[in-house]
N, C-alpha and C positions, 0 to 999 in steps of 0.2 A: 740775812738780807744785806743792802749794800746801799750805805750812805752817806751821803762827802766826799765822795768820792775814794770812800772808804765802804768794805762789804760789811754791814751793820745790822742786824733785828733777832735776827736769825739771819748787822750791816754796814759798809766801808769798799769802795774799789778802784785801782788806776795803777799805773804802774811807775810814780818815783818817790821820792820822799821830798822832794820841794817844790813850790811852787811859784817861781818869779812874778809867772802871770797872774796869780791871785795875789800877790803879796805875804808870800807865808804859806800859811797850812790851810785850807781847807775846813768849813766849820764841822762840828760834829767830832773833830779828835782829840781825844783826850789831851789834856796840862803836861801828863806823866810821857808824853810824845812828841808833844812841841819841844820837849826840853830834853829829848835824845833818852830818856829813862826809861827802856822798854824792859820789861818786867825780867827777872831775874832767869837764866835757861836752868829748869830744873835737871835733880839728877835722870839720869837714862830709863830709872825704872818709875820713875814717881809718875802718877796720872794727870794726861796733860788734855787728852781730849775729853769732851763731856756729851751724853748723851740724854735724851728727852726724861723727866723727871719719872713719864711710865714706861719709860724704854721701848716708845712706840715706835712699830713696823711693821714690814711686808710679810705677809704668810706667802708669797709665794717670789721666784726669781726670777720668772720672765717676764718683766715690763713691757710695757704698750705706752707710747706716748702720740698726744695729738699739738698741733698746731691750730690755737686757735684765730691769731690773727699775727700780722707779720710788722715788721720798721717801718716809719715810713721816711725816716731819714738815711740816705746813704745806703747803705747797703739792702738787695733785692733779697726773694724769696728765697733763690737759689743758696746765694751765699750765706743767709737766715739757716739754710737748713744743715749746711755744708759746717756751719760755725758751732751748730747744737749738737750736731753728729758725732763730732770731734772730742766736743764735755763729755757726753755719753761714753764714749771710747774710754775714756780717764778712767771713771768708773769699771768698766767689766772688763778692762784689763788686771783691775787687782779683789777685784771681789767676784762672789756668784752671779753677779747680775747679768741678763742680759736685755738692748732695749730695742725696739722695732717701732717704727712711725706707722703708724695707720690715718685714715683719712678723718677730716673735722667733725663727720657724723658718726662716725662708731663711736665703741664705749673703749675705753681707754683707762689707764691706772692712771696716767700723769695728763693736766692739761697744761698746758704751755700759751702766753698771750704778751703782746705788748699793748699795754693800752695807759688811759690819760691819767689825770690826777686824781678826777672820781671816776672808780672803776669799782665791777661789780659789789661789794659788799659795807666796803670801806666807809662812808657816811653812817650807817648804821651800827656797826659794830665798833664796840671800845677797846678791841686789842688790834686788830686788823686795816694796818695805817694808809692812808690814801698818799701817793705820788706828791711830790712837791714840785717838780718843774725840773729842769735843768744842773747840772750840779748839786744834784741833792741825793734823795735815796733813788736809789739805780733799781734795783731788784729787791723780792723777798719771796721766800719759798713759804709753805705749808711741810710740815712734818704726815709721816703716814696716818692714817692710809687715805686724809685729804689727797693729796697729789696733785698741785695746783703751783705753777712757777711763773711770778707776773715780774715781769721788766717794763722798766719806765718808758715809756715811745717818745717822751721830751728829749729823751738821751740820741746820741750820736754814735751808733752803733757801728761798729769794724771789725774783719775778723784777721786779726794782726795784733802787735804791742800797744797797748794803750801810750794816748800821745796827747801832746797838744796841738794842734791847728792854729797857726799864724794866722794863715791864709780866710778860713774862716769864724776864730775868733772863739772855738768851742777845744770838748774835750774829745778826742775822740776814744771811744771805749772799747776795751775787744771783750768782745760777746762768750769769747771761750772761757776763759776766764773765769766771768761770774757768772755764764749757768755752769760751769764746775762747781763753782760753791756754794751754789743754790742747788742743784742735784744733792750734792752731800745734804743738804736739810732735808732736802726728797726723801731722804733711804734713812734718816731718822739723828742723825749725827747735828749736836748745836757746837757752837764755836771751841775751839781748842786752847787751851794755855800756851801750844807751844809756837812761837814767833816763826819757827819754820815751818809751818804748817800752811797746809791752801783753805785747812777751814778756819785758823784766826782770824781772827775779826779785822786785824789790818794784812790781811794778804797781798793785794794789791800792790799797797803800800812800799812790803817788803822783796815785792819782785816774785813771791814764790808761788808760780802756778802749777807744780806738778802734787799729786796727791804723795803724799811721807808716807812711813810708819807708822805714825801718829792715827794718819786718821785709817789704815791696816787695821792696827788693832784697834779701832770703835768697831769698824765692821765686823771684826770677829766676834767684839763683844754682844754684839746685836744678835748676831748670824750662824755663829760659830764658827768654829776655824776648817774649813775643806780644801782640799787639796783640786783643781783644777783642769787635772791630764790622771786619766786610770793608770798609765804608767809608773808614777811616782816612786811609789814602793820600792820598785827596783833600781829607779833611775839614784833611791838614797842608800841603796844597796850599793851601787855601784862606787857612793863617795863624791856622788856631786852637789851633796848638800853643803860640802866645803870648799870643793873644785871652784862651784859655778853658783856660789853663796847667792848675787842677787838675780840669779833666772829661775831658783831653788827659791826663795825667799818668797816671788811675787805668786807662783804655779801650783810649788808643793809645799805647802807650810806647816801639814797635817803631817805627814811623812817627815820631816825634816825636825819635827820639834820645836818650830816657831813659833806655835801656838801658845805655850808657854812662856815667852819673853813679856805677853803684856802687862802691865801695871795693874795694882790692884786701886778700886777707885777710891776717892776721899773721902774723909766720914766727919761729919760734924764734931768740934774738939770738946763739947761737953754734952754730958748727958740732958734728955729732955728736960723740963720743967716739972714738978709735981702737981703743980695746978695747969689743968691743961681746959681750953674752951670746945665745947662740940656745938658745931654747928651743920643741920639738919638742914638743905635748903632745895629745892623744886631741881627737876634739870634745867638747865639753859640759864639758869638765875645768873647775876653778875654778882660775885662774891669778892668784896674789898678786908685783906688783914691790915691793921695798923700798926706800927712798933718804933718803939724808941722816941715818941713826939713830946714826953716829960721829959727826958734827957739829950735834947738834941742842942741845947743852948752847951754841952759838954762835949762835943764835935766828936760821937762816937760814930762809926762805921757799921752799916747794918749789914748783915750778913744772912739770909736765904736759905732754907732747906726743906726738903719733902723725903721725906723719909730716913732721914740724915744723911741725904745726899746734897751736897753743894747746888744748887740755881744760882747759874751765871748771868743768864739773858732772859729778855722776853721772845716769846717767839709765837706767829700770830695764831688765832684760833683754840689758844687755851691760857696763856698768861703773860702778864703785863708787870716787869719789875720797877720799882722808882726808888727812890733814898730812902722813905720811912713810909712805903705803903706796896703792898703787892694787889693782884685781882686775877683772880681765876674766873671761867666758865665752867658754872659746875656741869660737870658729865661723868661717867664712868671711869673713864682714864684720871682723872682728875679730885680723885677721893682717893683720902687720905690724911698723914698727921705733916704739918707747915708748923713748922719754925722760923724763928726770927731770932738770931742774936747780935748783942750790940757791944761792940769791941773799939778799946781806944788804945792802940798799940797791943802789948797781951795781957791790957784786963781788961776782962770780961766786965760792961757795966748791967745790963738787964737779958734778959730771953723771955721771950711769949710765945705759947702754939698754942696751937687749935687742931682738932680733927672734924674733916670734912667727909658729910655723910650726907645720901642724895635721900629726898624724902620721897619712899613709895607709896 
């Protein structure tokens, strides 16, 4: 999602790194930011993008999207749709995808809406945040096979370089942009480690609206890796998988060998707990873990995992990270063994999990 003008949730979005006219930074981004320390660029092979805790996704490639309601600031329908078309492109220029607008009453994969502060669900549900107004959270996607992409209608939408407005005193936002990186949540991909990425959490931020490598291989990871043109085969026979490396790179990647260049993911650095809690709970239940709140007066860092896979983010309609408590909805996707470890520099001070089992 995207929040402070940064794309933030599954959010954070805008396009410079200073802000005269707020005085500073924008709220919502991180200490480690203000103060120019943006996270260390790992090596080439180390994993940098991260994917949904169940590695949810699309069983199939040809998307349908609808429009379900349009800005009502500044820009029209037309260029609303001209602006989403363009995201879309981003996408099935380097993945399987392909996407087609159909009309408000069909059935459709993805819904698409700008609407107000309170919007459809958000009052009710405790992962799934409602709008703040102006300069705040911009957007936030749904992960599959929801398929639901809400943008904030307080915002000042454009389809150009995010800017600020003298004249009228706002931000104005380009729309490409951040449904680019709210589509990436669409197709199952959560925020990336790597600062040059378009699905980082401060993309915006950093200028970078074109989709990387980075988030290549999530997709493959998802997807698997295919080649794009029936030709390939030959066209790597011929030697232009070194000729014509990045038109080889985006087309044929299955022919070419690319497929193997991605990283392999990060695994939790110690093994589970031997006392582990199971907990049995209804579907739809709201499941709260706790960790590290007898040692937190020792400013340890808690750290997140579902399977011994690293959780970076919350992201809406299955779970909710905070310092020393997480919260699932229990559902299918959503069962499993959760960890918590609590690190102060590299020692390790506590670990707790649980395994989460739906009661039939």
């Amino acid at each position: 999602a995207v929040r402070g003008r940064v794309i933030n949730y599954v959010l954070f979005a805008d396009g410079s790194t200073y802000y005269p006219a707020l005085r500073g930074f924008p709220p919502g981004i991180p200490p480690a930011l203000r103060d120019g320390k943006f996270p260390p660029h790992p090596h080439s092979r180390k994993k940098r993008y991260t994917l949904t805790p169940g590695h949810l996704k699309w069983d199939h490639f040809n998307l349908t999207y609808k429009i379900l309601s349009f800005p009502r600031n500044i820009i029209n329908e037309s260029q609303t749709r001209k602006g989403l078309s363009a995201a879309f492109r981003m996408w099935s220029e380097v993945s399987p995808f392909s996407f087609r607008e159909v009309p408000p009453k069909a059935a459709s994969d993805l819904k698409i809406g700008f609407y107000s502060i309170n919007h459809t669900d958000c009052l009710e549900s405790s992962i799934h945040h409602c709008f703040d107004g102006t300069t705040g959270e911009l957007a936030h996607a749904f992960f599959p096979q929801t398929g639901e992409i809400h943008f904030d209608d307080h915002e000042y939408w454009i389809v150009g370089n995010t800017r600020f407005s003298w004249k009228k005193g706002v931000w104005l936002t380009d729309l490409v942009h951040v449904a680019a990186h709210e589509i990436g949540h669409a197709l199952g991909l959560m925020h990336s480690l790597d600062p040059n990425a378009l699905m980082h959490i401060n993309a915006t931020l950093t200028g970078k609206n074109t989709i990387s490598q980075d988030e290549m291989w999530g997709i493959f990871r998802l997807y698997g890796c295919k080649d794009r043109i029936f030709i390939c085969p030959s066209w790597s026979q011929k030697g232009y998988c070194r000729t014509r490396r990045k038109f080889m790179k985006k087309n044929c990647p299955y022919s070419c060998g690319f497929c193997s260049e991605f990283p392999f993911p990060t695994v939790m650095p110690t093994p589970l707990p031997q006392r582990m809690k199971t907990r049995i709970v209804p579907e739809g239940r709201n499941v709260t873990f706790r960790c590290g709140q007898k040692i937190i007066h020792k400013k340890g860092k808690v750290y997140w995992y579902k399977e011994k896979e690293l959780l970076e983010y919350s992201y809406p309609g299955y779970l909710s990270l905070n310092d020393d408590h997480m919260s699932i909805i229990a559902n299918v996707i959503n069962e499993g063994t959760y960890t918590c470890v609590v690190k102060k520099k590299s020692q390790i001070l506590t670990t707790y999990s649980w395994r989460v089992r739906l009661k039939h």
